[in-house]
C-alpha positions in Angstrom: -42.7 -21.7 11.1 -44.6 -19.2 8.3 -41.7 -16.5 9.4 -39.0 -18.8 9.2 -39.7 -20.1 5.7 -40.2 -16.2 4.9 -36.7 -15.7 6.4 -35.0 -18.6 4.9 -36.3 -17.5 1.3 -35.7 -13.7 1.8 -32.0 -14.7 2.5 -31.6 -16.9 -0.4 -33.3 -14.1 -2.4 -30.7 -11.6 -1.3 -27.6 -13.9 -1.9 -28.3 -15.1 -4.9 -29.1 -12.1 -6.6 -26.5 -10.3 -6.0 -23.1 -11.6 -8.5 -19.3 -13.1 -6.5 -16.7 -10.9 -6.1 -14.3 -11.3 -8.7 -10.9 -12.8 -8.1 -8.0 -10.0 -8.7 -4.9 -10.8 -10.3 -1.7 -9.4 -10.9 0.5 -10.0 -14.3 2.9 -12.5 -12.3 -0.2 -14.4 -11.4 -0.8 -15.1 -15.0 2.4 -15.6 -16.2 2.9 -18.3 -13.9 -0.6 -19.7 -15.2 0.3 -19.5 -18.6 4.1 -21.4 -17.2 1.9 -24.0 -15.1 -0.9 -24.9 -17.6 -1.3 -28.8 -17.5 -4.2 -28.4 -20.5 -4.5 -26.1 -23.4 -5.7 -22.7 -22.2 -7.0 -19.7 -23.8 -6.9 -16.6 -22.2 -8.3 -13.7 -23.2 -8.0 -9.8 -22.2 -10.8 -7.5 -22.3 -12.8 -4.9 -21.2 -16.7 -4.0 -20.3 -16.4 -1.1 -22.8 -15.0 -2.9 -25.5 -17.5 -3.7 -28.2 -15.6 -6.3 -30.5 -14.2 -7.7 -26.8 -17.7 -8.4 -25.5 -18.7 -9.5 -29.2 -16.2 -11.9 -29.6 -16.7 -13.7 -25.7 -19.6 -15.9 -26.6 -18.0 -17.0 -29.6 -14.9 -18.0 -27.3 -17.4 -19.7 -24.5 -19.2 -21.6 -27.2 -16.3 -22.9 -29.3 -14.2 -23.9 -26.2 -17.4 -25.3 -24.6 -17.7 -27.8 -27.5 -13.8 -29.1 -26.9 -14.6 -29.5 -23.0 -13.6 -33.2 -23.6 -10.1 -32.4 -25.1 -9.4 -30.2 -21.7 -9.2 -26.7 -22.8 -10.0 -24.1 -20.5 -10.5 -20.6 -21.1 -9.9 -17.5 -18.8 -11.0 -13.9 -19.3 -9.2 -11.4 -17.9 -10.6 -8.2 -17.7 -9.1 -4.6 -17.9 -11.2 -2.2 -16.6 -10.3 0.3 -14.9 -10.4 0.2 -10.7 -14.1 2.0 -10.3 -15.7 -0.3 -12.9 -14.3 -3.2 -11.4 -15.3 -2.2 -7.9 -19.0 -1.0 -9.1 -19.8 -2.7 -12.4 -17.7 -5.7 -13.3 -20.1 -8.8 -11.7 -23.4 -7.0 -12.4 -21.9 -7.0 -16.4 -20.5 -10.5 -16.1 -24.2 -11.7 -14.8 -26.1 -9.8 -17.0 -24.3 -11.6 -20.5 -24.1 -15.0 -18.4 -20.2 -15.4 -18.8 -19.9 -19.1 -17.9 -15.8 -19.1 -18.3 -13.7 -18.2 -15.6 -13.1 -14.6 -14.9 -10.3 -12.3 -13.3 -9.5 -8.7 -12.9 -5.8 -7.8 -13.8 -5.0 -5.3 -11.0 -2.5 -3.3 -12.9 -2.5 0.2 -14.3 0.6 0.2 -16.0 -0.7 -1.2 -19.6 2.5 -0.7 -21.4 4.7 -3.1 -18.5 2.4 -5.6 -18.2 1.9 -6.3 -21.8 5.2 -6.4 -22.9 5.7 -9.2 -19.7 2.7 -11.2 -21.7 4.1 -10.8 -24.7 6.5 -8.3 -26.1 4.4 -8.1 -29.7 1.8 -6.9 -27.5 0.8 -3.3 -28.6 -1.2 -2.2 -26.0 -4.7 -3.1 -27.8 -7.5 -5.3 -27.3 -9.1 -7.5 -27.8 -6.2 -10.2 -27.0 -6.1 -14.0 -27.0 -3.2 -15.6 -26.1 -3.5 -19.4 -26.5 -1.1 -21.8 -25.0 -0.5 -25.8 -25.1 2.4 -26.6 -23.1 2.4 -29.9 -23.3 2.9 -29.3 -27.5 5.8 -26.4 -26.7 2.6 -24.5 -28.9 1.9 -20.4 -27.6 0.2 -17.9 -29.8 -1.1 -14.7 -29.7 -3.5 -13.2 -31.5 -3.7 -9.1 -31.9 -7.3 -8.9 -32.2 -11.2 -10.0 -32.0 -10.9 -13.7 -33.7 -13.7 -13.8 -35.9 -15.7 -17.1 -35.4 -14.0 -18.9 -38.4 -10.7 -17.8 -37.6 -11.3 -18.6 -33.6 -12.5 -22.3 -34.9 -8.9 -22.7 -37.1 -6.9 -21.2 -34.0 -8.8 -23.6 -31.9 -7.7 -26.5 -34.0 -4.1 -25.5 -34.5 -3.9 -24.9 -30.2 -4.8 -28.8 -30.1 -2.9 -30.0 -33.0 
């Protein structure tokens, strides 16, 4: 019974410590997201390597935590390149405790896919794109939303 307990909890040791796969995406996936959203969504597009991206996440995660009761969701899609994804991506999403949904955009053509998001798009990030479909309401927003600004955008996504 002693090795089977010690089994049992090296197993949960081993899958819990190590971080799920994330899900890959491609740019139609998210345009037919963005086309399908029932609730007011915020995605935003970053990278691992991105300082204002990865400064600018927990404010997203927190503000769009406290309006969990009006429905909005949040998404981050990430734009690292192939290697990072496949060696770096979960460990880094772990180690700041992302809570929001994440996805890898499997594409490598940055100039295509961002003038299919959005042709303002100039090929920079950070990028939030927030949409409400059920007000006719899309906006996108060229880079990291300082905390104030986030909180205004926030309001005018739901109003």
């Amino acid at each position: 019974m002693k090795q089977f307990l010690i089994t049992i909890f090296f197993l949960l040791v081993a899958f819990t410590s190590h971080p799920q796969p994330i899900k890959k995406v491609k740019v139609e996936d998210l345009i037919k997201m963005m086309d399908t959203a029932t609730c007011p969504l915020v995605i935003n597009f970053w990278a691992s390597w991105c300082a204002p991206c990865v400064h600018e996440i927990p404010w997203l995660e927190s503000n769009i935590a406290n309006l969990k009761e009006q429905g909005v969701k949040l998404l981050l899609v990430n734009l690292d390149l192939p290697i990072d994804y496949k060696n770096h991506l979960a460990n880094f999403i772990k180690k700041e405790k992302y809570t929001a949904e994440v996805v890898w955009l499997d594409e490598r053509n940055m100039s295509r896919y961002t003038k299919q998001l959005d042709s303002s798009w100039n090929n920079t990030i950070p990028v939030t794109i927030m949409i409400n479909n059920k007000k006719g309401y899309k906006q996108f927003y060229h880079q990291q939303l300082p905390e104030a600004q986030l909180r205004l955008a926030l309001q005018k996504l739901l109003n």
